[in-house]
C-alpha positions as CSV (number, residue, x, y, z in Angstrom):
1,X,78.6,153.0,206.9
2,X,76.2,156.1,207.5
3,X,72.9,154.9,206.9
4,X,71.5,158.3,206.4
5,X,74.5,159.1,203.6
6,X,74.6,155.7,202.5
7,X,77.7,155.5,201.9
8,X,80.6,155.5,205.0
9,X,81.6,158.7,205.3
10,X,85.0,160.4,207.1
11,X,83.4,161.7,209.8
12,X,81.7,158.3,210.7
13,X,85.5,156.5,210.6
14,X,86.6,159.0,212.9
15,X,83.6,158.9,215.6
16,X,84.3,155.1,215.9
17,X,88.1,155.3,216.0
18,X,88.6,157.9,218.6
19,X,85.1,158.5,220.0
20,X,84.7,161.6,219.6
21,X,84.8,164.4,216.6
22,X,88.0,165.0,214.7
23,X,88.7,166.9,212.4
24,X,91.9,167.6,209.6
25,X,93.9,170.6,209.5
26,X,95.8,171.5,206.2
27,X,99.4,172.5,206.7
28,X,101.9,173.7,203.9
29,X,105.2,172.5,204.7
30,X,107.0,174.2,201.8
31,X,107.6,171.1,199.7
32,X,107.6,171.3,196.1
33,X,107.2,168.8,193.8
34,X,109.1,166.7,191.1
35,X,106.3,168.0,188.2
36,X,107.6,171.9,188.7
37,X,110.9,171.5,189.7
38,X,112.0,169.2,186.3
39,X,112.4,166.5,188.0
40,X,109.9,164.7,185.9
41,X,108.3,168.0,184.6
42,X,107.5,172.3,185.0
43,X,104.4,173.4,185.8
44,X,102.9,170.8,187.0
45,X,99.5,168.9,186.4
46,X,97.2,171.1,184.1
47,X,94.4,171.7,186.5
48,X,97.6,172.4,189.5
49,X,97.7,176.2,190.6
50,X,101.0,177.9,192.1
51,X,99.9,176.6,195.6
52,X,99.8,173.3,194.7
53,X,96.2,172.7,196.0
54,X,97.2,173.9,199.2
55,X,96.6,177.1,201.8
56,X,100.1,178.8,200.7
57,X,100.6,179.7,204.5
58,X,104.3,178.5,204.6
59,X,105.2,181.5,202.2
60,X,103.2,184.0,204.8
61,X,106.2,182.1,207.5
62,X,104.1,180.6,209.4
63,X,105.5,177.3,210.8
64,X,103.8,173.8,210.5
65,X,103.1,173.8,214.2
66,X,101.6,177.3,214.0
67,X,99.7,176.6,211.1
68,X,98.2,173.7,212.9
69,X,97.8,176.3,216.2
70,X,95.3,178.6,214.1
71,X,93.5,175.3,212.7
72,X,92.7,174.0,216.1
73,X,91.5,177.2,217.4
74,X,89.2,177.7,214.3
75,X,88.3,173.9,214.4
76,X,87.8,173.5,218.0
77,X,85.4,176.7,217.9
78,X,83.2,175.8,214.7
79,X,83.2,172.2,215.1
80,X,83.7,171.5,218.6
81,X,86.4,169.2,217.3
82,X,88.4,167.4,220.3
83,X,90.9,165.7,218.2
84,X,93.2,166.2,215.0
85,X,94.3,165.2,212.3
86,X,97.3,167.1,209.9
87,X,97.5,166.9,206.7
88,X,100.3,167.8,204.8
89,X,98.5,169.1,201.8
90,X,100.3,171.0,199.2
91,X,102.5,169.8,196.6
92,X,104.4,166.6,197.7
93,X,104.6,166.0,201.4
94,X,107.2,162.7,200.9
95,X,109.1,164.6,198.4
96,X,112.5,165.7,200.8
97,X,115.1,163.8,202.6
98,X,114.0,161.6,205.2
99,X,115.5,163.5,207.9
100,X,113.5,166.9,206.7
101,X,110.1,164.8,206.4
102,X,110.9,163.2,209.9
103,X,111.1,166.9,211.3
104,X,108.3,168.0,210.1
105,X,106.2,165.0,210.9
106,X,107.4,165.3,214.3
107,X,106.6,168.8,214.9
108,X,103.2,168.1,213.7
109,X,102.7,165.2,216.7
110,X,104.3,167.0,219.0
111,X,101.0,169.4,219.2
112,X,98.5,168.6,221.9
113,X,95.3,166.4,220.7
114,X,97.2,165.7,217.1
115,X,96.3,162.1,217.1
116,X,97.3,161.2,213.8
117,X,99.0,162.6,210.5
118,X,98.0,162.4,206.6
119,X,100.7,162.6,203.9
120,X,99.4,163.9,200.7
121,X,102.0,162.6,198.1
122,X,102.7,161.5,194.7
123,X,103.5,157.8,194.1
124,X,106.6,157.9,192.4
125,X,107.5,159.8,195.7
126,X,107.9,157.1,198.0
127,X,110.5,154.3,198.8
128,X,111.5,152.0,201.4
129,X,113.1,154.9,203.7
130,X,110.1,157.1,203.4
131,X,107.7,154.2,203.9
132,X,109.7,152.5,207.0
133,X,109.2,156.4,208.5
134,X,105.4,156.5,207.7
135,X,105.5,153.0,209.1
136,X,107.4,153.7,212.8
137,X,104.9,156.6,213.3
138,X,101.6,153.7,212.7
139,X,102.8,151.9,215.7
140,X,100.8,154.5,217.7
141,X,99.0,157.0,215.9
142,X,96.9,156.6,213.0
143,X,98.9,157.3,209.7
144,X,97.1,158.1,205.8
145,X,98.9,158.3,202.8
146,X,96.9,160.1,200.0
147,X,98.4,159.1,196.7
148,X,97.2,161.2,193.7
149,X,95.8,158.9,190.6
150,X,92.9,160.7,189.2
151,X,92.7,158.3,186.5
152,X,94.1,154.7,185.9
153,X,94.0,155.5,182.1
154,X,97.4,156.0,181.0
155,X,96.3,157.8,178.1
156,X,94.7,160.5,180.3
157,X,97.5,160.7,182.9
158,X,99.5,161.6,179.7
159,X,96.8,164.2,179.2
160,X,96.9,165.9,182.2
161,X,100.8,165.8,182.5
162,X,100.7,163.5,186.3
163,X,104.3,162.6,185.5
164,X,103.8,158.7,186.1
165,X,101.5,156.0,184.6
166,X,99.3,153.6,186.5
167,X,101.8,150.7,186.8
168,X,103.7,153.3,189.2
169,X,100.7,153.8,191.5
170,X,100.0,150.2,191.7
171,X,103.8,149.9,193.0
172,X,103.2,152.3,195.7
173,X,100.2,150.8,197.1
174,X,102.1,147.9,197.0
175,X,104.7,148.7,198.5
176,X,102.7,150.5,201.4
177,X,100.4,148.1,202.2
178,X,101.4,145.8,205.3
179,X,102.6,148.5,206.9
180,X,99.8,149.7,209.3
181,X,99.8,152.5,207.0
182,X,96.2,153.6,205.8
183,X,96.0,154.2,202.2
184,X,93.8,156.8,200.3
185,X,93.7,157.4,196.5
186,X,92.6,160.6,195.0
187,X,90.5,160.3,191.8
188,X,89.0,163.1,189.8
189,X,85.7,163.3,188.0
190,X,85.6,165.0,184.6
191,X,88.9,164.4,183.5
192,X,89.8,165.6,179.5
193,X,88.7,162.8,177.0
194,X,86.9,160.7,179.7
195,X,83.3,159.2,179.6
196,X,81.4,157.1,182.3
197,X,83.1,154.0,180.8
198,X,86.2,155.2,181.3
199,X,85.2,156.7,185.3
200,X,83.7,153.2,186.1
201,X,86.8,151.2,185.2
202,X,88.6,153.2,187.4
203,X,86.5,152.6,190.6
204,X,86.1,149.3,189.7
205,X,90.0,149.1,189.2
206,X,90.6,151.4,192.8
207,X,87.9,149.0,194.3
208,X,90.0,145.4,193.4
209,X,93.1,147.1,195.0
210,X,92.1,146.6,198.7
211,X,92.5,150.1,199.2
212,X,91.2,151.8,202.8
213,X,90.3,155.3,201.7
214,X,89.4,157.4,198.3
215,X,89.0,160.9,197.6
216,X,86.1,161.9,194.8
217,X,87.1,165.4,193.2
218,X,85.4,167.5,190.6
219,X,87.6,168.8,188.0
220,X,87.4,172.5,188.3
221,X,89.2,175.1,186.7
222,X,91.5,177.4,188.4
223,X,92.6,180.7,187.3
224,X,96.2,180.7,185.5
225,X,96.4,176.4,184.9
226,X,96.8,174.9,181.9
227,X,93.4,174.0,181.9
228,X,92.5,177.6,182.3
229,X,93.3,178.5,178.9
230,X,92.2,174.8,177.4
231,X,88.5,176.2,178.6
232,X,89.4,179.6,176.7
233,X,90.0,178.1,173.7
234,X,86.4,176.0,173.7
235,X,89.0,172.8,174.3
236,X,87.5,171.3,177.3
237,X,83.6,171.8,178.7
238,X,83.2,171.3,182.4
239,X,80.9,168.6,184.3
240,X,77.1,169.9,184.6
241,X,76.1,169.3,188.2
242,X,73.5,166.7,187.8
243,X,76.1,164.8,185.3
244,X,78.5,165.1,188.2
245,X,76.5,164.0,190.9
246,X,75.7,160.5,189.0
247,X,79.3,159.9,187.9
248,X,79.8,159.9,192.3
249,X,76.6,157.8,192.9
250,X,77.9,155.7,190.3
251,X,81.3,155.6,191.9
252,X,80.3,154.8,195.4
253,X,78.2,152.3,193.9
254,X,81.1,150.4,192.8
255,X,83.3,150.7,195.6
256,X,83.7,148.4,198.7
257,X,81.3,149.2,201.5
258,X,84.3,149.6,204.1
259,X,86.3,152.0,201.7
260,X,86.2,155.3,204.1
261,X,84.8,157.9,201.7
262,X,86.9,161.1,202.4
263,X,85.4,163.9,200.2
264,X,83.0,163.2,197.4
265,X,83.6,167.3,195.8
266,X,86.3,169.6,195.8
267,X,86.8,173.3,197.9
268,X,87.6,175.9,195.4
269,X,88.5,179.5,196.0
270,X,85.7,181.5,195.0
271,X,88.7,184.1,194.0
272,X,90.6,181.8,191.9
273,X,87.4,179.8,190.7
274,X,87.0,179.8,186.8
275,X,84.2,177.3,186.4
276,X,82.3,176.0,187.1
277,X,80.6,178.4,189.1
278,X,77.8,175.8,190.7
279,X,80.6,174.1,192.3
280,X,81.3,176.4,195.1
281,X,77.7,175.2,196.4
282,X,79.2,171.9,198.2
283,X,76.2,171.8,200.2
284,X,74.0,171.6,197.6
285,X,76.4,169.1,196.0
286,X,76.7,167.0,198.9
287,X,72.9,166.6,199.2
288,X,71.7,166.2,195.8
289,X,74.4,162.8,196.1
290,X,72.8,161.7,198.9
291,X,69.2,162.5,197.5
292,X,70.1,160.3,194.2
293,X,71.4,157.6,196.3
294,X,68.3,157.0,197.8
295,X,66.1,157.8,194.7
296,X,68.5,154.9,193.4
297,X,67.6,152.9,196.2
298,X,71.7,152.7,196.2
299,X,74.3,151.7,198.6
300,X,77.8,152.2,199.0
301,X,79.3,148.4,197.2
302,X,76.1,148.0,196.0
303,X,77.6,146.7,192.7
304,X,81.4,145.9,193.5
305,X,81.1,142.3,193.7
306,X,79.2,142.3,190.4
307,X,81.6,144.2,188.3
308,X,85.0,143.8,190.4
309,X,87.9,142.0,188.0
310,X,91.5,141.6,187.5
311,X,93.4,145.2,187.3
312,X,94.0,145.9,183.4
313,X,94.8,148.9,181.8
């Protein structure tokens, strides 16, 4: 854990696996996903724009492997970054045949310093052949998968359109675990109809799972989403700041000390940003969690083994 954060940080996993600084590079492969396509729905999740959280760069034709070029160069010169990670970012990175995933993920590793890959995914995206392909690459380079759950309320994922209840994600950590295969769950703050009983039973939930990683995200609203136009229509009010930053103290609180926290706020596009507007201060963000944490007197687990319990739904 990062005593000064309080809570054990990306950056601090990194430094003690490798050594040195690493950082992540976003690629777009030009995946799509089931929850556009009508597989299992169009348009996709209501707060999902047309890049699928992602940079859009594979529809500028730039490859994975240049994408990943630029990132280092930028990366290497701001951070001083010796070592990378790639992270298959928008839309669903598992959602192709194995053969078109394995060339991907190879041209990714084939980059000098790429020491590892993340996979952001769905988890109705995954099965034995994608998994056993995840799995061959653990053997010798460190492998995430970043499953998006947001909520483990069924009633909300029907909300927000996901496409899959919880009893699916469960199955996919499941199925991934004893693999070698890092796991990370994404979980978003704010959600439609949710209050901070319904946020804690989540992380408590996410905390009983033995999961390795989670992601903490602020619902923001992004021009020309669904959401867009509940927020027009008075339908949905977005997360004050301060209200945010104790739902994520109260989050971390609940969660094991060794979970590696990956992000604890989201990156909008000031272009594309609806509201809310404070959020494009991550800075700010960052250190008003780590100023309530210690006004708290709060660590990272500080009450998992109090309020940890069977998974129920």
């Amino acid at each position: 854990m990062n005593t000064d954060y309080r809570y054990y940080d990306l950056n601090t996993y990194f430094r003690r696996r490798f050594g040195c600084r690493v950082q992540k590079i976003s690629v777009d492969a030009g995946l799509t996903c089931p929850n556009r396509d009508g597989t299992v729905g169009r348009g996709g999740c209501i707060y999902c724009n047309q890049k699928g959280s992602g940079t859009g760069a594979y529809a500028s034709g730039l490859s994975v492997s240049q994408q990943i070029r630029a990132g280092k160069a930028f990366l290497s010169r701001r951070y001083r970054a010796k070592k990378f990670i790639v992270y298959f970012q928008s839309f669903t990175n598992t959602y192709a045949p194995v053969e078109t995933l394995a060339r991907l993920y190879d041209e990714a590793l084939a980059v000098k310093d790429v020491v590892g890959l993340s996979i952001g995914t769905r988890p109705d995206c995954v099965d034995e052949a994608v998994l056993s392909l995840l799995e061959s690459y653990a053997k010798n380079r460190l492998v995430w998968i970043e499953y998006g759950l947001q909520s483990m309320h069924d009633d909300t994922l029907r909300l927000i359109q996901r496409g899959h209840d919880f009893r699916c994600f469960t199955d996919a950590v499941a199925l991934t675990q004893g693999r070698g295969i890092q796991v990370c769950t994404h979980l978003i703050l704010g959600l439609p109809g949710e209050d901070r009983k319904k946020i804690h039973r989540t992380a408590r939930t996410v905390a009983a799972l033995d999961i390795d990683g989670v992601k903490i995200h602020l619902l923001y609203i992004i021009k020309g989403t669904p959401l867009e136009r509940l927020y027009r229509q008075r339908r949905y009010a977005c997360l004050e700041q301060k209200g945010y930053v104790s739902l994520v103290c109260d989050v971390l609180e609940r969660l094991p000390a060794d979970m590696v926290i990956h992000r604890l706020t989201g990156d909008p596009h000031r272009e594309e940003l609806v509201a809310p507007r404070w959020s494009l201060n991550k800075s700010q963000t960052l250190d008003l969690i780590r100023k309530t944490m210690i006004q708290r007197n709060a660590w990272q687990g500080i009450r998992f083994h109090e309020t940890s319990h069977p998974i129920c739904n």
